[in-house]
N, C-alpha and C positions, 0 to 999 in steps of 0.2 A: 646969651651963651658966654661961657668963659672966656682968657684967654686959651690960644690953640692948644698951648704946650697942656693946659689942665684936663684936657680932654683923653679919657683913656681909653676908654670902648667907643668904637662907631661900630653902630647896630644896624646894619644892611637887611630889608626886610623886601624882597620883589612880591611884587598884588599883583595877579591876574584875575580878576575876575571873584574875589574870595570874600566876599561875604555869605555866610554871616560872621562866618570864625574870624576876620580881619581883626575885629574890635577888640577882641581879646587879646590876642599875637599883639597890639600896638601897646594895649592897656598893660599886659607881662612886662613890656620895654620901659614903661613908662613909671611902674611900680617901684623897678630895681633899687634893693638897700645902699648900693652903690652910691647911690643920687645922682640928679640928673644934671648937679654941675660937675658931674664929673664923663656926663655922658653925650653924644650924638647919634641920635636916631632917625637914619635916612630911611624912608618910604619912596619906594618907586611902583607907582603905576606903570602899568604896561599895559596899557591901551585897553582899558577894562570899560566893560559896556551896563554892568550890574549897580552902579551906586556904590564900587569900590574909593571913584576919584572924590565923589560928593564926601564918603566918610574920613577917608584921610585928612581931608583939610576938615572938617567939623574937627577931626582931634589934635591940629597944629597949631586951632586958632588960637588954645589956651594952655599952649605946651611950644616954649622958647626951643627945647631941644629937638624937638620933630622937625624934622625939613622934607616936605614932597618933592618927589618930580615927575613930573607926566609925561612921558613919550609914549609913541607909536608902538604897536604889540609886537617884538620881536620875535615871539611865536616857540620860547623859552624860559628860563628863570634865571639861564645864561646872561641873558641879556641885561637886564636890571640890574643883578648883582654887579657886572662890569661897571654897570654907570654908576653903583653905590660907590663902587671903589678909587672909582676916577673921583670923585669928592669928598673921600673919608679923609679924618686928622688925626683919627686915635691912635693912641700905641698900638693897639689891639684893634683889632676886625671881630666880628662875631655876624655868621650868615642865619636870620631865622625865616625860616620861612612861616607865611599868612597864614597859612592853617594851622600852626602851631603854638606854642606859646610856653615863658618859660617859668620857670621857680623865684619864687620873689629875690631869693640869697642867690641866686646862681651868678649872675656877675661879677659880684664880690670877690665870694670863694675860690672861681677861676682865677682874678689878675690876681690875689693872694698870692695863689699856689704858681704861678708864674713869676711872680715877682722874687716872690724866696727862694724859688729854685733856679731861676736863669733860663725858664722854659721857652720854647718860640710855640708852641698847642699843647694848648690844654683839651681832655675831653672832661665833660661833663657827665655824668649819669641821666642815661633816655631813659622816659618815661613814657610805658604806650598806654594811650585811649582810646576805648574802641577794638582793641584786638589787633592793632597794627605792630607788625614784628618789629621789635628792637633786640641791637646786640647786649649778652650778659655778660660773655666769656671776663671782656679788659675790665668788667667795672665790680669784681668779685673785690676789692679791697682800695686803700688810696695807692695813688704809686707817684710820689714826690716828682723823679725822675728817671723816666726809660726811654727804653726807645722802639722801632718797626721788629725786630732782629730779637728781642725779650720779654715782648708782652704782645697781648691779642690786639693792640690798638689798627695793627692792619685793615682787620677783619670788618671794622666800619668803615668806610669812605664815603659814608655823607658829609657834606659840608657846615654840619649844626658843630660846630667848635670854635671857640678861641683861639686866633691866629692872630702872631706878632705883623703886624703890618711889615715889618723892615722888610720881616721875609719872604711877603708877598712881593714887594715894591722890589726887591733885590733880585727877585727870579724871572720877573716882567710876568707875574700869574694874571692870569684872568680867564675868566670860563668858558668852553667853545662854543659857537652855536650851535649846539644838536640839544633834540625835545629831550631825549634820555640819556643816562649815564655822561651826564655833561661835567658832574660832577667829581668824580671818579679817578679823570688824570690831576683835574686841580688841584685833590686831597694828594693824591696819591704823590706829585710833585713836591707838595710842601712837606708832606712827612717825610719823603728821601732827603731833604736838604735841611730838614731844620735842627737846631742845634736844644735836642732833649726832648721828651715829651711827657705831659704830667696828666694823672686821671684822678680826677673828684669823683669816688665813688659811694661816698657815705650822703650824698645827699642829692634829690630827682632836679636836675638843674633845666635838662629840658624834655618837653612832654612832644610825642608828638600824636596825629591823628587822621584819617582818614574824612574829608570834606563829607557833608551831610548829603550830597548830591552825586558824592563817588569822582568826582572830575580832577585829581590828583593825575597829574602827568606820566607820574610811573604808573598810574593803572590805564590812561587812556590811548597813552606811546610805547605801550610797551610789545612791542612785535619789534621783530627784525629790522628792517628797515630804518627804525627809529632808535637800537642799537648798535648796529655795526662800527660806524665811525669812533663811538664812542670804545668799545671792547679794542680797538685797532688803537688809539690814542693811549691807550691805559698801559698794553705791553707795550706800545715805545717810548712810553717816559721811563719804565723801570728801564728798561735797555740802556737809557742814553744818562739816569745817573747809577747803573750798579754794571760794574763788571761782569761777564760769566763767571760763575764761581759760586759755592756753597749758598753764599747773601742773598743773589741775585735768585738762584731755584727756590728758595725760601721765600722770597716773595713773589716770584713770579706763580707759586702754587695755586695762591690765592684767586689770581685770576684765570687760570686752566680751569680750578673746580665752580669758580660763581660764573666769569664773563665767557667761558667757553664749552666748557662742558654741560652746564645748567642751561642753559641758551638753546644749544646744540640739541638737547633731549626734550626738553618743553616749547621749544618754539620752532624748531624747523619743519615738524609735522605737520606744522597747521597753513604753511607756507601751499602754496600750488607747487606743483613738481617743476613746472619750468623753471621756476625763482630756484625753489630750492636747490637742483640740481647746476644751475647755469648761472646765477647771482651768489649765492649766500654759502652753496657745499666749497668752492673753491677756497674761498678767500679763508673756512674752518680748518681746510686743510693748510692751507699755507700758515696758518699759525702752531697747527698741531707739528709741520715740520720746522718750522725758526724758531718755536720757543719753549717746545716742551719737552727739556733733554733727558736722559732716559732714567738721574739722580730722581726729576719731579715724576715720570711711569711711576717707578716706584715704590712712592710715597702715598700716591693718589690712593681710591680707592677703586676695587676693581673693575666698577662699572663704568668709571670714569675710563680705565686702564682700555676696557675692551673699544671703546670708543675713538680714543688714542691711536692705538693701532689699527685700526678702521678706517683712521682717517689717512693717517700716515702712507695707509696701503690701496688710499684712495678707492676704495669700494662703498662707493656711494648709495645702494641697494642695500646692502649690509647696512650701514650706519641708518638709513631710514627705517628698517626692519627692527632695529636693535631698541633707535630710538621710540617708536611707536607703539611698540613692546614694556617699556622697562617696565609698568608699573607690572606687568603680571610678571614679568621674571623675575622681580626683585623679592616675590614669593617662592622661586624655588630653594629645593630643601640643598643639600651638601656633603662632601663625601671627606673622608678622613681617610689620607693616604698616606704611610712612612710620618708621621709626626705633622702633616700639613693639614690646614683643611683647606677643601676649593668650592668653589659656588658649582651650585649645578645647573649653570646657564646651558639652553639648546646647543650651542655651539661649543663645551666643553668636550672637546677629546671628541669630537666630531671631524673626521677627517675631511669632510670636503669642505668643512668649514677653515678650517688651517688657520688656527687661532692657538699659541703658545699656551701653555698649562699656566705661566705666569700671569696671566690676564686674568686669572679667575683664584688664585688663591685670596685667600682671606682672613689666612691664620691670624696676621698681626692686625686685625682691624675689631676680631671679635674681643666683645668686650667682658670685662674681669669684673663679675660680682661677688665684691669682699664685705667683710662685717666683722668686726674690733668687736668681740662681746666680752672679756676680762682685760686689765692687764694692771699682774697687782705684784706686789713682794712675797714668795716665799721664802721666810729665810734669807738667803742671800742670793737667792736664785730667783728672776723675773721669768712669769708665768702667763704663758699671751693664749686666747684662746677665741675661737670665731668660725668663720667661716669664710669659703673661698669659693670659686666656679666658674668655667670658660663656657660663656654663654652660647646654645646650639651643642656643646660637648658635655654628653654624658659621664655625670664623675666617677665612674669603675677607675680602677686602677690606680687609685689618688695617689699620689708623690710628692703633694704640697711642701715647700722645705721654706724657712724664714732665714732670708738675706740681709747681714748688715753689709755697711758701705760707711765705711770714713769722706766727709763730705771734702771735698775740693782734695784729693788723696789721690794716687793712683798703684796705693796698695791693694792685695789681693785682697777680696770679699771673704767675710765670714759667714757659712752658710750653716744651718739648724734643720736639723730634719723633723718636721713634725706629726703629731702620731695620729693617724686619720681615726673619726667616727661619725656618729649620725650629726646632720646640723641640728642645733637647739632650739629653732624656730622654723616653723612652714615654708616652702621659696617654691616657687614657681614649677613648673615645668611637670607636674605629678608625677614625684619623686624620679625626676631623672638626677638631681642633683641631692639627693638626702645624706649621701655618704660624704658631701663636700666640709662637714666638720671637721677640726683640729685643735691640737692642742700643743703647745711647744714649750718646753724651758730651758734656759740655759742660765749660767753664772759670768757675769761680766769678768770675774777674776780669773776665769780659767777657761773660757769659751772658744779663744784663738788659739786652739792646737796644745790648751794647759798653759795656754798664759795668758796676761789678761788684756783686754783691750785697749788701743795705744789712746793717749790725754787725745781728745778733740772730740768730734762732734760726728755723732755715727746716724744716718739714717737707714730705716727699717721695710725692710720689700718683700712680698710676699713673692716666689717662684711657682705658680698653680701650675700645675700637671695632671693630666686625668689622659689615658691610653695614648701617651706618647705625644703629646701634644702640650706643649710648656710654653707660657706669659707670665712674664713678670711686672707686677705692679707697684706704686707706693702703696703703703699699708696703714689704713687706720682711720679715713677721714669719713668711713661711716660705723658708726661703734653706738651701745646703747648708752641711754639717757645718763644712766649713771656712770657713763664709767665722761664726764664731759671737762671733768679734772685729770691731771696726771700722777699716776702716782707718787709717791713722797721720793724723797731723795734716800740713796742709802750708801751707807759710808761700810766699806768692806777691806778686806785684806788679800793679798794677793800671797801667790804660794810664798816668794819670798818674805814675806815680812810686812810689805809697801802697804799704806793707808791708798783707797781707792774709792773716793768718791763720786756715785754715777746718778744723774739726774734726768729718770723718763720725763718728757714732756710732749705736746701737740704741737706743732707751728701752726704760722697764722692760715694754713692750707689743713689743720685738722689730723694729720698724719704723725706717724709716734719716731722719734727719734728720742737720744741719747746723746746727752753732754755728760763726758767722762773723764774725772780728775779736771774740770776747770771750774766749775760754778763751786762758791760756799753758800752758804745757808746765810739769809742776811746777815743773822743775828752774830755770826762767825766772821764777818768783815773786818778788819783791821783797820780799814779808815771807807770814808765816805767819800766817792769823786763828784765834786761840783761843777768843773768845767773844761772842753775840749776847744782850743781852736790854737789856730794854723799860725805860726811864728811869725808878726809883722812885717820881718825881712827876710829871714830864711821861709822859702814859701815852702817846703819838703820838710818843716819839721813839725812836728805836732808837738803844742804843750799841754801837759795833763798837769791840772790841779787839784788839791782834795784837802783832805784834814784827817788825821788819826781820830779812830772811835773814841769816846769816852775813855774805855775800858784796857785802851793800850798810850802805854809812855814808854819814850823812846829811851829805852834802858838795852841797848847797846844791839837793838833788832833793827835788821836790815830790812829796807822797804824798797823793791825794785818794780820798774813797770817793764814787763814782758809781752812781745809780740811772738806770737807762733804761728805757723802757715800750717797747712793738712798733712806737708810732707815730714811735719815733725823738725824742721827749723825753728832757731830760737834766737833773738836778740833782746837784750836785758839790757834796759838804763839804772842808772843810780836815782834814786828822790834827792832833793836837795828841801831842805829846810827852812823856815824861818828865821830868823834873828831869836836871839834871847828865848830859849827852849822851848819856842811857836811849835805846834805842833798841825801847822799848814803846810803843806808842800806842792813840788812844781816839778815835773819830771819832761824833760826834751827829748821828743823821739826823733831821730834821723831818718824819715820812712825815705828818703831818698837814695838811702844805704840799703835797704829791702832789695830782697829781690821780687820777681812778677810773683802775682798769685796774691790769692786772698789771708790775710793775716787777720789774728784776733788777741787783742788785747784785753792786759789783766795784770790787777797789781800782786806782787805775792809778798809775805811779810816772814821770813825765819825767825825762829826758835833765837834767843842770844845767844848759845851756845852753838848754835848754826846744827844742832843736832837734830832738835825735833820737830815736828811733820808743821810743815807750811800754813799759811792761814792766806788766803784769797780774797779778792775783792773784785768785781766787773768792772770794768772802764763803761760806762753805757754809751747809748747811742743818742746823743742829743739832737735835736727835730733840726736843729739850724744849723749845724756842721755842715757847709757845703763840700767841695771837694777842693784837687789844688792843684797847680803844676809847676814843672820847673825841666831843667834841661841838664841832661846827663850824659856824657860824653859825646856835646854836640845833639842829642837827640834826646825829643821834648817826651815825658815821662806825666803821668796822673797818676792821682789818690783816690780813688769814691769812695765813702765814709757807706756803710753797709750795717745794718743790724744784725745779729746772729744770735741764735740759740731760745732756752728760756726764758733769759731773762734780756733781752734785746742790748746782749754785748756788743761793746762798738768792733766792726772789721771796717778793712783799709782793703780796698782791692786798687793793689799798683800792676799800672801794665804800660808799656809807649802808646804815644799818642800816634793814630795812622798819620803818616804825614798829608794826607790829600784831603781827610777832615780838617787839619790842622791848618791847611791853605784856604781853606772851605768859612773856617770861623775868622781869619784874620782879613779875608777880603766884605766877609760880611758887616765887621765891625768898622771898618772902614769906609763902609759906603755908609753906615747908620751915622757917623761921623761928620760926613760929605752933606747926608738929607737932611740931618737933625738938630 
């Protein structure tokens, strides 16, 4: 083994019992592109009776990096991981469990994407075998660095990820003893306290699987009993690091609809009535009254809702009826009332049931099937045409109207009303939905009330309506094959006179938006930008460097680099030059003089006679721009460097830093200091 400091990954692997799949799960550990001097791989037996202890040491006898240990079955997977941890060295933790196993590159990839970004978890992209459910939602793209609060990473709380040990060692984590959901608070702890989180989603780093013999703990522990503690641990760590407040319902949703509600409705039936009633109903409602305040009601969904106040209202005959029930209620049909629609559960508008009409609507839950089937130039006027439908709402009385929105803006929407007729293809429902076609145009120059749309970056939403009943969705991310381009750019005129060039395109979500008067055509660039990073000393100032095109000499044209935010703010620096008629430049931006909010930058080059129409160029987003801080009238201030638009302009989103994150990272860094 190396020395300690070389060791990055300690691979914690708990064996109960797990052959055959063991072999694998070690041999995945044992493959990583990483190498193995760069690795430690602990195997802990847990008191296993199958020929797990025999194989582990067959595979350490000719593998320096593998270290077993064998203790007694602590009757969890709690248990082993603890003792991995009490003897890891690595920067990095990585939990894999013996039935599974991972991606030859996946090691790599992770401390990578950790390394370059200052991440404390990485997730990896799951891969299931066998038909064992994994999450998709977070792993839909890469995500450098996010967090709990702006991507789905919540949504998994299994322990398969890359964790900065500091952060373990600094929160005093380790796993509790209980068979299930032991997992749960420990994820759940380190995502509230870690500083960034990053997702490898372009490549399967870990697989997971269901044992050939079924004996997976979440299948064998999974009753009550062998959750509670567990569901109880989970709300009190969110409690004790989130405030009440917007943050805190936001993640605490997550556990009302999987560890309370899900639970509540699939496992308390199967309980005997005494438990149920006299162990397990109480301690549901006592959570349904501490921690599900009525912002999470809701959000929820209704069946979840009716259960809520069920419990709240402590009617435990109710809640067992309700739950025992759902799969066939969750077949009835619904009624549209005054622009709502509601479930038509038994107990709706049943008076001796005395359940709120709130509990059962469902307007904002049903779902919006749209379809992008054009969207092209005519003329000067952009022509969108498709189809739209609020799913269970028959489309009579269509109203469908297309909404733009100025993105990070808090200008009034520009809405389009579109001209209903048959959809262009077959859709479901035998013709309840056939009239959900439409067609819309407008002219970006004169679309906002006869005048044209303001420079920035507009996204495009559909407003479905069918008999009084209206959802608004993003628009565009299912569209035909051909239309998988955006259409071209077109350069227009405005009633006054003004050059206005507007650029449809798809984000990396598939949906159509509009960058208007910012992007040029490359070939229209004024110079090329080479490189962004953060002034050695002044840490608030950004320096941009570049070089004039070929085709431009600096015959008395002004070259400025401009920051704009959505509100239509503007600060403009000078370029500065090279020596002896270089035609390099270096431009200082002061983002410390910015105010909050997201800005987007771009070089613009005038006419010499400062008369005629602008010539542009994107500052881009370079992959290694981290971010920055610095401190502004006493109070400490960021930059996150952000991609935007078509062609992945660099944005700056400045905002103050919370001060109790800020206590948060500097006590952290301080103990890594102390341990390391």
């Amino acid at each position: 083994m190396s020395a300690e400091s070389s060791v990055r990954v300690s691979v914690i692997i708990p064996a109960y019992n797990a052959m055959p799949e063991l072999t694998r799960c070690v041999t995945s550990a044992r493959e990583q592109t990483i190498g193995l001097d760069r690795l430690e791989i602990i195997a802990v037996n847990d008191g296993s009776t199958d020929g797990t202890a025999e194989e582990l040491d067959r595979l350490a006898a000719d593998c320096p990096a593998l270290r077993v240990i064998h203790q007694e079955n602590s009757g969890g997977a709690g248990g082993p991981r603890n003792t991995g941890l009490d003897h890891a060295r690595g920067d990095f933790v990585f939990f894999l469990d013996s039935d599974d196993y991972l991606g030859p590159d996946a090691l790599r990839r992770m401390v990578a994407m950790a390394d370059e970004n200052g991440t404390d978890i990485v997730l990896g992209r799951i891969a299931s075998v066998g038909g064992r459910a994994v999450p998709r939602a977070v792993f839909q793209h890469n995500q450098p660095r996010t967090d709990i609060f702006s991507s789905h990473a919540y949504l998994t709380l299994g322990p398969w990820k890359l964790f900065r040990r500091s952060l373990i060692e600094r929160l005093h984590l380790r796993f509790p003893p209980y068979r299930n959901c032991e997992d749960k608070p420990f994820t759940a702890a380190a995502y509230l306290n870690a500083s960034g989180i990053s997702v490898v989603a372009d490549y399967d780093c870990y697989y997971v699987r269901y044992r050939e013999n079924r004996s997976n703990l979440t299948l064998i522990a999974g009753d009550l009993v062998h959750r509670m503690d567990g569901i109880r641990l989970c709300f009190e760590t969110v409690a004790r690091y989130l405030e009440p407040g917007p943050r805190r319902d936001q993640i605490m949703r997550r556990h009302v609809e999987w560890e309370l509600c899900g639970p509540l409705r699939g496992l308390l039936p199967r309980e005997n009535e005494k438990d149920a009633r006299e162990r397990f109903f109480p301690e549901f409602r006592h959570w349904a009254r501490t921690w599900v305040t009525d912002t999470i009601v809701q959000r929820i969904d209704a069946p979840d809702r009716l259960l809520i106040h069920l419990l709240r209202a402590d009617r435990f005959e109710d809640v067992l009826t309700v739950a025992r029930n759902a799969k066939r209620d969750a077949r009835c049909g619904h009624l549209i009332d005054k622009g709502r629609v509601y479930w038509l559960h038994p107990f709706f508008r049943d008076h001796t049931a005395d359940v709120p009409d709130a509990c059962f609507d469902i307007t904002d839950r049903l779902p919006v099937r749209h379809h992008l089937e054009t969207a092209r130039w005519h003329g000067g006027v952009l022509r969108l045409t498709g189809h739209a439908y609020i799913e269970d709402v028959d489309a009579l009385e269509p109203a469908t109207e297309v909404v733009l929105r100025k993105y990070q803006s808090e200008r009034p929407e520009v809405r389009v009303p579109t001209t209903p007729c048959r959809a262009a293809r077959p859709l479901p429902g035998e013709g309840r939905y056939e009239q959900s076609g439409f067609s819309a145009e407008f002219d970006p120059a004169t679309v906002d009330d006869g005048a044209p749309l303001e420079r920035g970056l507009w996204n495009i939403y559909l407003d479905v309506r069918a008999q009084g009943v209206s959802r608004t969705v993003r628009f565009g991310n299912s569209r035909e094959d051909g239309e998988t381009t955006h259409p071209p750019r077109r350069e227009l005129t405005t009633p006054e006179g003004e050059p206005l060039v507007v650029v449809p395109y798809f984000t990396p979500y598939g949906n159509v938006s509009l960058d208007v008067g910012q992007v040029a055509h490359p070939l229209d660039a004024p110079c090329q930008v080479t490189r962004t990073a953060w002034h050695p000393v002044r840490k608030s100032t950004l320096v941009v460097g570049g070089r004039l095109a070929d085709d431009v000499a600096r015959d008395g044209r002004r070259l400025r680099l401009r920051a704009e935010n959505g509100a239509g703010a503007v600060r403009e620096i000078p370029v500065r030059y090279g020596p002896g008629g270089s035609r390099d430049f270096t431009a200082r931006l002061p983002v410390g003089r910015l105010g909050e909010g997201r800005w987007t930058l771009a070089l613009i080059m005038e006419s010499p006679d400062g008369e005629g129409p602008y010539r542009t160029a994107i500052v881009p987003r370079f992959g290694r721009l981290a971010g920055t801080r610095w401190f502004r009238f006493g109070r400490p201030y960021y930059a996150k460097p952000v991609a935007q638009g078509p062609a992945a302009a660099l944005g700056l989103e400045v905002a103050p830093v919370k001060v109790a994150t800020g206590v948060r990272r500097r006590l952290r860094r301080g103990w890594a200091r102390l341990t390391g």
